[in-house]
Biopython code that builds the backbone (N, CA, C, O; Angstrom):
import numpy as np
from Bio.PDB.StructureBuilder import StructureBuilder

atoms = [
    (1, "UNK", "N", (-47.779, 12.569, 15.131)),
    (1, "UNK", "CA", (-47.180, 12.570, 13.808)),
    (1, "UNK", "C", (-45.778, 13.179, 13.841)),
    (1, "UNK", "O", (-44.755, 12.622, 13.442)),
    (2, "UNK", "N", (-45.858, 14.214, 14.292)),
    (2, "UNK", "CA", (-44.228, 15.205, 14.264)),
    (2, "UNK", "C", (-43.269, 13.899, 15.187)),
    (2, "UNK", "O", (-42.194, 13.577, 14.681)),
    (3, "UNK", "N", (-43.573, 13.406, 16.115)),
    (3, "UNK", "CA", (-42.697, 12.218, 17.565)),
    (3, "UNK", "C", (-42.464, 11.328, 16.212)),
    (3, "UNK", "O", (-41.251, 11.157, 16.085)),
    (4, "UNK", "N", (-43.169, 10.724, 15.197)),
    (4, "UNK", "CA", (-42.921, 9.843, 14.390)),
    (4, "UNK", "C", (-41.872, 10.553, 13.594)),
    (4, "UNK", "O", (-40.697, 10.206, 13.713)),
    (5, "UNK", "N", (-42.202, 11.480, 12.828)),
    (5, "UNK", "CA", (-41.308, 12.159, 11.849)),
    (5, "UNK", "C", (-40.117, 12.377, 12.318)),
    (5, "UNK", "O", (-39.146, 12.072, 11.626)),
    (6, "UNK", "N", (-39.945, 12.974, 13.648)),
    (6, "UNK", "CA", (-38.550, 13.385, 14.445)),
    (6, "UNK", "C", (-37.676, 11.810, 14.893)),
    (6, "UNK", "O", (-36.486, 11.714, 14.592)),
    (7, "UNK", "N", (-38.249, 10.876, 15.473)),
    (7, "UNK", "CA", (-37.813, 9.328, 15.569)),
    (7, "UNK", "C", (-37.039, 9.021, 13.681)),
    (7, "UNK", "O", (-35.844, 8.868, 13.427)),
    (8, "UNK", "N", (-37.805, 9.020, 13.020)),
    (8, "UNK", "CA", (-37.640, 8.554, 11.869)),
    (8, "UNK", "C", (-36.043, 9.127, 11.132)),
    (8, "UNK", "O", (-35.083, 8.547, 10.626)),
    (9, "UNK", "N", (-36.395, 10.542, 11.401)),
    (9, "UNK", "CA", (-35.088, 11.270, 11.401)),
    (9, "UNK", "C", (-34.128, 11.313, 12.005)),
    (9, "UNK", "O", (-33.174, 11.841, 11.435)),
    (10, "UNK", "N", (-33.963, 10.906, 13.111)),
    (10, "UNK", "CA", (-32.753, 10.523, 14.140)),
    (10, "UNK", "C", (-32.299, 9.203, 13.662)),
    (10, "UNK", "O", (-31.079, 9.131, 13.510)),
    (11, "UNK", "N", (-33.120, 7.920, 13.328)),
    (11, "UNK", "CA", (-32.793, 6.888, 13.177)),
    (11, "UNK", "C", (-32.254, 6.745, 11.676)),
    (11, "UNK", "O", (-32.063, 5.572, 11.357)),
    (12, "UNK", "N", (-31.919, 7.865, 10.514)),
    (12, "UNK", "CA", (-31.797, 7.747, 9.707)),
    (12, "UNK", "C", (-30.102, 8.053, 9.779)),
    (12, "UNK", "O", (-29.208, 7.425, 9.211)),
    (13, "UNK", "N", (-30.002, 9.134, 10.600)),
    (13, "UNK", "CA", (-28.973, 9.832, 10.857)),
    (13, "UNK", "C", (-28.010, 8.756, 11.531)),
    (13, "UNK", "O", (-26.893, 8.510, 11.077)),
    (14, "UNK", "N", (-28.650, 8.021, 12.873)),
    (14, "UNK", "CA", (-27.993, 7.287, 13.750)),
    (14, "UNK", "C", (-27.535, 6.096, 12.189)),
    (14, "UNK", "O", (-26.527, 5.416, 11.993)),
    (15, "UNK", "N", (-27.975, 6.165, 11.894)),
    (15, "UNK", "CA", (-27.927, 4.434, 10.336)),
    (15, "UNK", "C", (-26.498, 5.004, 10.390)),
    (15, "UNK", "O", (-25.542, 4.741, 11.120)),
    (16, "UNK", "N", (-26.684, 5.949, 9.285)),
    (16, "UNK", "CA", (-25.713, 6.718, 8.517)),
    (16, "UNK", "C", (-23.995, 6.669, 9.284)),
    (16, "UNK", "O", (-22.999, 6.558, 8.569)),
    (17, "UNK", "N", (-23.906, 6.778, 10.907)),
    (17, "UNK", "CA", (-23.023, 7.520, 11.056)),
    (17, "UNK", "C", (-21.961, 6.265, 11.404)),
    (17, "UNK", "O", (-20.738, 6.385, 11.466)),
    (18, "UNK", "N", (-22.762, 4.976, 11.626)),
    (18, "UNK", "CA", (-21.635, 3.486, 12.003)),
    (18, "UNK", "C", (-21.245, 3.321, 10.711)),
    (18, "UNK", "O", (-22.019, 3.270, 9.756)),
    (19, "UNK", "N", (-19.570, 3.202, 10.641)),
    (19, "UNK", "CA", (-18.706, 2.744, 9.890)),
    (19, "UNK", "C", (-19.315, 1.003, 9.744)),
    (19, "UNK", "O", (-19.914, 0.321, 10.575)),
    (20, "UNK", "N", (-18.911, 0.706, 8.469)),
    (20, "UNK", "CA", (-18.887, -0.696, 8.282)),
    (20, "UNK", "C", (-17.869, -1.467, 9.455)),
    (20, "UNK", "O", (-16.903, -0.737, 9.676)),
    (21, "UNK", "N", (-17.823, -2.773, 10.283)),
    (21, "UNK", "CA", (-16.440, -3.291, 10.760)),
    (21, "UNK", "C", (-16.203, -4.294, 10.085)),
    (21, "UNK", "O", (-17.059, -4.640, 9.271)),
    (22, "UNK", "N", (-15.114, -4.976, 10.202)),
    (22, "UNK", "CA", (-15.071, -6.019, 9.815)),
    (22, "UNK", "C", (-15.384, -7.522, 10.358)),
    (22, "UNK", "O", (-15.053, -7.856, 11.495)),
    (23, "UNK", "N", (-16.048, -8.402, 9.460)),
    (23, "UNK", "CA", (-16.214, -9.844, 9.780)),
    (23, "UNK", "C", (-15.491, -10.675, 9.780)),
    (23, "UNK", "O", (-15.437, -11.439, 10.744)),
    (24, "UNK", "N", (-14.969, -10.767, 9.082)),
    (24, "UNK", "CA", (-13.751, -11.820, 8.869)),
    (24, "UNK", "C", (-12.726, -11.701, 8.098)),
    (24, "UNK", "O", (-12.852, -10.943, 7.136)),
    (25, "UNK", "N", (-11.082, -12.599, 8.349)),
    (25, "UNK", "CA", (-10.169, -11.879, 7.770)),
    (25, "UNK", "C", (-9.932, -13.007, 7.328)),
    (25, "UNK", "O", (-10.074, -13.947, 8.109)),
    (26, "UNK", "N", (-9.446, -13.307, 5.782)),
    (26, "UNK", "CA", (-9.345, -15.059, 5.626)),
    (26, "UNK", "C", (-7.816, -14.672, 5.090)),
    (26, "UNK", "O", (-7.599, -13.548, 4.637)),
    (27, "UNK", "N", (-6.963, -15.499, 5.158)),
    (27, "UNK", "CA", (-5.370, -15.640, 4.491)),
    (27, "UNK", "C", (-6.001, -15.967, 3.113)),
    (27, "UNK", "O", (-7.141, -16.374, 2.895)),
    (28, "UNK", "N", (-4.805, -15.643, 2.051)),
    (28, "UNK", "CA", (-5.024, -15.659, 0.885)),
    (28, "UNK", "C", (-3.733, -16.599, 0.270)),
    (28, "UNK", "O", (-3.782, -17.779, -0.078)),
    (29, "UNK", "N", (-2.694, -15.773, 0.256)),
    (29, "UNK", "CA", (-1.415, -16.711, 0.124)),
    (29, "UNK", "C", (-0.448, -15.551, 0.185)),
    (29, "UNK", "O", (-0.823, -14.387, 0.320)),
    (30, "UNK", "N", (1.055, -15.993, 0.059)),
    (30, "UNK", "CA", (2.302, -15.617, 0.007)),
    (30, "UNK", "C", (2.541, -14.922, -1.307)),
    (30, "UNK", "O", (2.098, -15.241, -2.411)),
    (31, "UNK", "N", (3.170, -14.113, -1.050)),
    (31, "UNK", "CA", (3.467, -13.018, -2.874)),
    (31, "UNK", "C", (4.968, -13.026, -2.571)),
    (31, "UNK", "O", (5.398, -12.126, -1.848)),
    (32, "UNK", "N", (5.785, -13.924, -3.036)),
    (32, "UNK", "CA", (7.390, -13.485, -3.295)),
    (32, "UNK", "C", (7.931, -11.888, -4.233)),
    (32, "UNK", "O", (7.756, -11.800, -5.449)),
    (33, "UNK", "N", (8.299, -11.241, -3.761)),
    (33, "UNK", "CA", (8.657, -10.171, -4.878)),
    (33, "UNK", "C", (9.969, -10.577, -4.998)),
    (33, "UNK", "O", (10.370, -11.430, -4.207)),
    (34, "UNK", "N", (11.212, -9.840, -6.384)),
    (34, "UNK", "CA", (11.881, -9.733, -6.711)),
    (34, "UNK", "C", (13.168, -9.925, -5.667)),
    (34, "UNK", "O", (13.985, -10.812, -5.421)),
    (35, "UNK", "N", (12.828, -8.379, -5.129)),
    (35, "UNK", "CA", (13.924, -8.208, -4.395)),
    (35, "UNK", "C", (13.899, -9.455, -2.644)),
    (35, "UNK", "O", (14.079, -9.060, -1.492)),
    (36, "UNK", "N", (13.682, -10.573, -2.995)),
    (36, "UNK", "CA", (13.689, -11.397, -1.967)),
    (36, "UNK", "C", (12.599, -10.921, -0.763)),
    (36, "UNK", "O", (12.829, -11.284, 0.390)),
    (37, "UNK", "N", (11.950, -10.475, -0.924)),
    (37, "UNK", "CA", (11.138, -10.189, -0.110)),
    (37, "UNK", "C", (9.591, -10.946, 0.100)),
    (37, "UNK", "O", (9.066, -11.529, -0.848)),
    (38, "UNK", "N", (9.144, -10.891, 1.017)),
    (38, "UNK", "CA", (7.580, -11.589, 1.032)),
    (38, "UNK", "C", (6.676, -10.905, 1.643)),
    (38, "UNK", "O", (6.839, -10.233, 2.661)),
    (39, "UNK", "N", (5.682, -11.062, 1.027)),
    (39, "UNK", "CA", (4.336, -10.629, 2.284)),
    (39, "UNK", "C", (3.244, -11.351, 1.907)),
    (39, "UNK", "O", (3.222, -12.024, 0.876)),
    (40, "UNK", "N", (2.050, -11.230, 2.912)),
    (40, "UNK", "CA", (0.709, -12.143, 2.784)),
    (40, "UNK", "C", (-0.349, -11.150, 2.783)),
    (40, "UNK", "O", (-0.555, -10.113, 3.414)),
    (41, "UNK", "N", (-1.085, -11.935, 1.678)),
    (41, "UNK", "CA", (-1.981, -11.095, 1.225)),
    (41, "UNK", "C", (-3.436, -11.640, 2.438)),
    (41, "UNK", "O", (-3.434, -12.800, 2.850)),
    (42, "UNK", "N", (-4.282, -10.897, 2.767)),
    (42, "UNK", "CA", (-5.360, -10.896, 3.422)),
    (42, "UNK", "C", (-6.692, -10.418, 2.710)),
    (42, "UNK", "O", (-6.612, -9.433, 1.976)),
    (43, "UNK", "N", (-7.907, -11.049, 2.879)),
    (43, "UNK", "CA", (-8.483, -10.484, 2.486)),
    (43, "UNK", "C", (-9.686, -10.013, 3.734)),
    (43, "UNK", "O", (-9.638, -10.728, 4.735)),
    (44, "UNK", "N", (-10.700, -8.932, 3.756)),
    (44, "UNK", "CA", (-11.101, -8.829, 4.836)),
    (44, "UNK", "C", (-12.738, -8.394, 4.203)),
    (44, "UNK", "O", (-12.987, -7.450, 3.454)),
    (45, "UNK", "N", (-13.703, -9.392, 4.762)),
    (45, "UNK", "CA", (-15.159, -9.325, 4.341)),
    (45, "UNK", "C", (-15.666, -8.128, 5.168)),
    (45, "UNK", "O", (-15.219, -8.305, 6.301)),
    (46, "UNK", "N", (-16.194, -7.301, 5.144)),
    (46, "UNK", "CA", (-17.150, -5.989, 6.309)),
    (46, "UNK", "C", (-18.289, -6.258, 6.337)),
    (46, "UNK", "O", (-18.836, -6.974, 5.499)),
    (47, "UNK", "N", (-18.998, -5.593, 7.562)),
    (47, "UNK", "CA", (-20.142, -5.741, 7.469)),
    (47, "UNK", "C", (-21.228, -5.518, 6.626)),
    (47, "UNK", "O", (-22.407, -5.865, 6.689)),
    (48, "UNK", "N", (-20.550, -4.830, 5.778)),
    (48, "UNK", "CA", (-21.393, -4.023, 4.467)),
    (48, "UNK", "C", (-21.494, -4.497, 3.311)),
    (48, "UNK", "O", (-22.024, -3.986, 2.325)),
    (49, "UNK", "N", (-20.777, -5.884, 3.462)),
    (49, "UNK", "CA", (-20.432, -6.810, 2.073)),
    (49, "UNK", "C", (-19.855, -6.454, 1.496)),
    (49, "UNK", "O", (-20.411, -6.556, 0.402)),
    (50, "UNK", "N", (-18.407, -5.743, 1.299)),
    (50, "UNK", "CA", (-17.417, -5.398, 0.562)),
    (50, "UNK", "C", (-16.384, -6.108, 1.105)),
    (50, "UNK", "O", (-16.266, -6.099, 2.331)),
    (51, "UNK", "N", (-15.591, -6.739, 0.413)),
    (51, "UNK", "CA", (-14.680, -7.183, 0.685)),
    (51, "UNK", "C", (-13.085, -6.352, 0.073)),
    (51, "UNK", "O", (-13.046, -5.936, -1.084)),
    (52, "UNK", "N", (-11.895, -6.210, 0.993)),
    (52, "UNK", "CA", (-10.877, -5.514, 0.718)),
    (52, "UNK", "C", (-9.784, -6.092, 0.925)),
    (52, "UNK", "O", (-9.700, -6.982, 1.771)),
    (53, "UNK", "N", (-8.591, -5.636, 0.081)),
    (53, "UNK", "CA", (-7.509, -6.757, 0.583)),
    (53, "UNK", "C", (-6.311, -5.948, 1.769)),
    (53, "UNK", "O", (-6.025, -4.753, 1.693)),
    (54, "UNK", "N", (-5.828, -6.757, 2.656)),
    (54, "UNK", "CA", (-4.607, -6.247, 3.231)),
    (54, "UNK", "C", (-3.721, -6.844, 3.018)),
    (54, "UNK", "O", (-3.991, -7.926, 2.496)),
    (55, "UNK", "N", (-2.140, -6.550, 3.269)),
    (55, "UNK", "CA", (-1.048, -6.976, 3.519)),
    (55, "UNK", "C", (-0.180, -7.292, 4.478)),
    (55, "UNK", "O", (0.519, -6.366, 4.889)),
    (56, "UNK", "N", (0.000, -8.587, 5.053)),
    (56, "UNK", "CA", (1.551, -8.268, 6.094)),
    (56, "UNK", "C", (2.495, -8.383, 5.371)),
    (56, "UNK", "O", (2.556, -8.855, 4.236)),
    (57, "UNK", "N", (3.439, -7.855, 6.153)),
    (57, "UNK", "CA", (4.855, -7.349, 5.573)),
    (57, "UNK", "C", (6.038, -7.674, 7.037)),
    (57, "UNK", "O", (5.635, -7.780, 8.195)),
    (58, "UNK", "N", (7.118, -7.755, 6.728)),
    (58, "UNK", "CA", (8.027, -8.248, 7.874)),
    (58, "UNK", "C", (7.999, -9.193, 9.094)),
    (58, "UNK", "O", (8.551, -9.132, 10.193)),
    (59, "UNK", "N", (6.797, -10.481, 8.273)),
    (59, "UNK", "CA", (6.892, -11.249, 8.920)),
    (59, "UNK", "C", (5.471, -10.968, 10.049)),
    (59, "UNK", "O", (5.443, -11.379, 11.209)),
    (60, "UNK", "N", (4.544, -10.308, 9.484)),
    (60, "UNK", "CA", (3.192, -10.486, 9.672)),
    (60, "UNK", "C", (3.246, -9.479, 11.365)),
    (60, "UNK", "O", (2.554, -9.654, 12.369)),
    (61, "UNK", "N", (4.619, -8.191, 11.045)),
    (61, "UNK", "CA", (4.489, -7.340, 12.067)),
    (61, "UNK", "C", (4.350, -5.769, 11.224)),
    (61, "UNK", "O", (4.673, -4.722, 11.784)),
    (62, "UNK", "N", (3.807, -5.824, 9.778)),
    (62, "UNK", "CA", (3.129, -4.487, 9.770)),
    (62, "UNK", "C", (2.230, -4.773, 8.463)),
    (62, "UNK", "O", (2.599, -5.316, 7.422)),
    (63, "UNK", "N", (1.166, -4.349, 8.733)),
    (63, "UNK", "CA", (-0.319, -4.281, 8.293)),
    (63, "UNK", "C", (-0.787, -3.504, 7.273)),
    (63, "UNK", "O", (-1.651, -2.734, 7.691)),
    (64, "UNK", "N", (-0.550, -3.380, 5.999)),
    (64, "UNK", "CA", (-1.026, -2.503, 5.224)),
    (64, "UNK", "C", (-2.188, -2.763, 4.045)),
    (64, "UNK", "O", (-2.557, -3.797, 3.489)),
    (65, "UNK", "N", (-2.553, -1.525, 3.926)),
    (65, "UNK", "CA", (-3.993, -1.887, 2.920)),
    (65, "UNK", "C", (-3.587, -2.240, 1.732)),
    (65, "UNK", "O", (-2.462, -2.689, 1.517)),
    (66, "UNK", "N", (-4.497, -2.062, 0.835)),
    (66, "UNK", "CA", (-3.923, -2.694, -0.495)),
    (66, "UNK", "C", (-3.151, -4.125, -1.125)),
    (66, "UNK", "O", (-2.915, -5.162, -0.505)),
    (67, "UNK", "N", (-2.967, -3.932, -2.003)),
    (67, "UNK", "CA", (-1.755, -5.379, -2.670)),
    (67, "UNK", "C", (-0.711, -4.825, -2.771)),
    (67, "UNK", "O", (-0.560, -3.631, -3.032)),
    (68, "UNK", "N", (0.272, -5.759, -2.545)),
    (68, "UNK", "CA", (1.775, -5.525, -2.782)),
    (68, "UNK", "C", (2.370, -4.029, -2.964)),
    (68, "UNK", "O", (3.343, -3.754, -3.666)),
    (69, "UNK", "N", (1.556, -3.056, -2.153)),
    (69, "UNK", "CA", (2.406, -1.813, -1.805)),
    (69, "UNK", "C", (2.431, -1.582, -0.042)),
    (69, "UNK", "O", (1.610, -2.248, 0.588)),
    (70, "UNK", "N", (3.321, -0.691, 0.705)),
    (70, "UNK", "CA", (3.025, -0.214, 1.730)),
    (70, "UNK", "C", (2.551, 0.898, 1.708)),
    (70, "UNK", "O", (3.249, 1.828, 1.302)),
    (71, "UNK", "N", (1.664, 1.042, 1.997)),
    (71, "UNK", "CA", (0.867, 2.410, 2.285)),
    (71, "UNK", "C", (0.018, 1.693, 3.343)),
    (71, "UNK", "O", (-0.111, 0.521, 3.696)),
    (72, "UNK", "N", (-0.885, 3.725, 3.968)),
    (72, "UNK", "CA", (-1.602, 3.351, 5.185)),
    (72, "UNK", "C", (-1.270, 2.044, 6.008)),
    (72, "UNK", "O", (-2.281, 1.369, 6.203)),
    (73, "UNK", "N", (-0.200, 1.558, 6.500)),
    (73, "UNK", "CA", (-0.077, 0.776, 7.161)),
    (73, "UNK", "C", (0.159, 0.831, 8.892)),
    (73, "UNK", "O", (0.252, 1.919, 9.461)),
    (74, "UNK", "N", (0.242, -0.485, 9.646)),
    (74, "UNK", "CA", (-0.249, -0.220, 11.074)),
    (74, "UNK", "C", (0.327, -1.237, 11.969)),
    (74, "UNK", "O", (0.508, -2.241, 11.281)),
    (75, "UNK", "N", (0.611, -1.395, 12.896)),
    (75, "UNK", "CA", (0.917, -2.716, 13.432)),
    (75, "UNK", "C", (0.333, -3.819, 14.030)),
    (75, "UNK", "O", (0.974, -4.762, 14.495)),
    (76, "UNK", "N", (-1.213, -3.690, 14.026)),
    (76, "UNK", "CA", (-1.572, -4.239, 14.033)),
    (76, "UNK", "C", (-2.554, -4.869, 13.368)),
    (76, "UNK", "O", (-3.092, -3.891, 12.851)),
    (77, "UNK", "N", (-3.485, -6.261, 12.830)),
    (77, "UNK", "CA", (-4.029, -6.789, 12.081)),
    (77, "UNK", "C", (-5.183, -5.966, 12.255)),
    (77, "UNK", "O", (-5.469, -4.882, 11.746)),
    (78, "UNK", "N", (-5.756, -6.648, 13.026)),
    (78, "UNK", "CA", (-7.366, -6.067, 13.143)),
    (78, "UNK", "C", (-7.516, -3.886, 13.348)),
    (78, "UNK", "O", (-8.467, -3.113, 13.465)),
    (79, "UNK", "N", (-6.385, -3.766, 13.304)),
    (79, "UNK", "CA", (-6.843, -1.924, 12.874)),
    (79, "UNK", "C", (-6.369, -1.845, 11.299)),
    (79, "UNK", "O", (-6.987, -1.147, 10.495)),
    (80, "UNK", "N", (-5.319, -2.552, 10.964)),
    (80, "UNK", "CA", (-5.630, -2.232, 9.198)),
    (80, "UNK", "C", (-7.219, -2.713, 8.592)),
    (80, "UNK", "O", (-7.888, -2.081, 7.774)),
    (81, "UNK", "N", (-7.545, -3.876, 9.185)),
    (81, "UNK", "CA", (-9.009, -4.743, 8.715)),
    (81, "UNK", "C", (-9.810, -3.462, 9.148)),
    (81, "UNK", "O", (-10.109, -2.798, 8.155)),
    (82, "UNK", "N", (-10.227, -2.939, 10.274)),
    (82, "UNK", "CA", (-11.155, -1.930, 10.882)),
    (82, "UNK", "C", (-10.634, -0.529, 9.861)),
    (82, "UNK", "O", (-11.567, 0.258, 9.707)),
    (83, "UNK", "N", (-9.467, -0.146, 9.231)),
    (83, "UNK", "CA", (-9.035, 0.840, 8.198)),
    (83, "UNK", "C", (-10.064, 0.777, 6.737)),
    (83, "UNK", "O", (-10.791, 1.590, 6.166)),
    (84, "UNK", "N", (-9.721, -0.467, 6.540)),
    (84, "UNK", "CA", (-10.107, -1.120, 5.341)),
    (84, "UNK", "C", (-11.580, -1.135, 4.826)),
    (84, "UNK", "O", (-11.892, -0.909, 3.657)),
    (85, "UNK", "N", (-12.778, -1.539, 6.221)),
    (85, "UNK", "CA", (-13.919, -1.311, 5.896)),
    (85, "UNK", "C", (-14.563, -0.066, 6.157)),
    (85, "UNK", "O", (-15.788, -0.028, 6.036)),
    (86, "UNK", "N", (-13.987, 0.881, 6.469)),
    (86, "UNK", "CA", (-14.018, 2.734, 6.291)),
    (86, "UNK", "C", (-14.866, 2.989, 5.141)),
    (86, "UNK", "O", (-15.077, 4.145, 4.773)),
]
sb = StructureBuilder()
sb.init_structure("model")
sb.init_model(0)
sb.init_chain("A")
sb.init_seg("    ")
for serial, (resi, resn, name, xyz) in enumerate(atoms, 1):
    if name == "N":
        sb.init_residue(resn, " ", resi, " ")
    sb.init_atom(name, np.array(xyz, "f"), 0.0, 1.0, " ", f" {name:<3s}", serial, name[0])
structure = sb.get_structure()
């Protein structure tokens, strides 16, 4: 009984401690802003069924979370997506 109880409890813990990753990253479209500028919006499904959006910016060489701001951003795609499902 206790080998069951102690298993049960490790495996609850072990659940708990994997981050969601991400599944898939689908393009969304182009956002022109004002000041002549562009970026592409991303959206990114996790394993956890949440879906979040990212951004490229300068021509799809920096990576940031959110819509149409820079913040937390990265240079590469798949670590803003792996940011995102956190």
């Amino acid at each position: 009984m206790n080998k069951l109880l102690i298993a049960a409890t490790a495996l609850m813990f072990t659940a708990g401690a994997y981050a969601a990753k991400p599944t898939s990253i689908t393009y969304v479209k182009e956002v022109p802003l004002a000041n002549d500028e562009i970026y592409a919006e991303f959206v990114v499904k996790c394993s956890d069924g949440q879906e979040k959006s990212i951004t490229a910016w300068d021509n799809r060489r920096t990576w940031c979370q959110g819509t149409g701001e820079r913040t937390d951003c990265t240079k590469k795609q798949i670590n803003a997506a792996k940011e995102a499902c956190k």
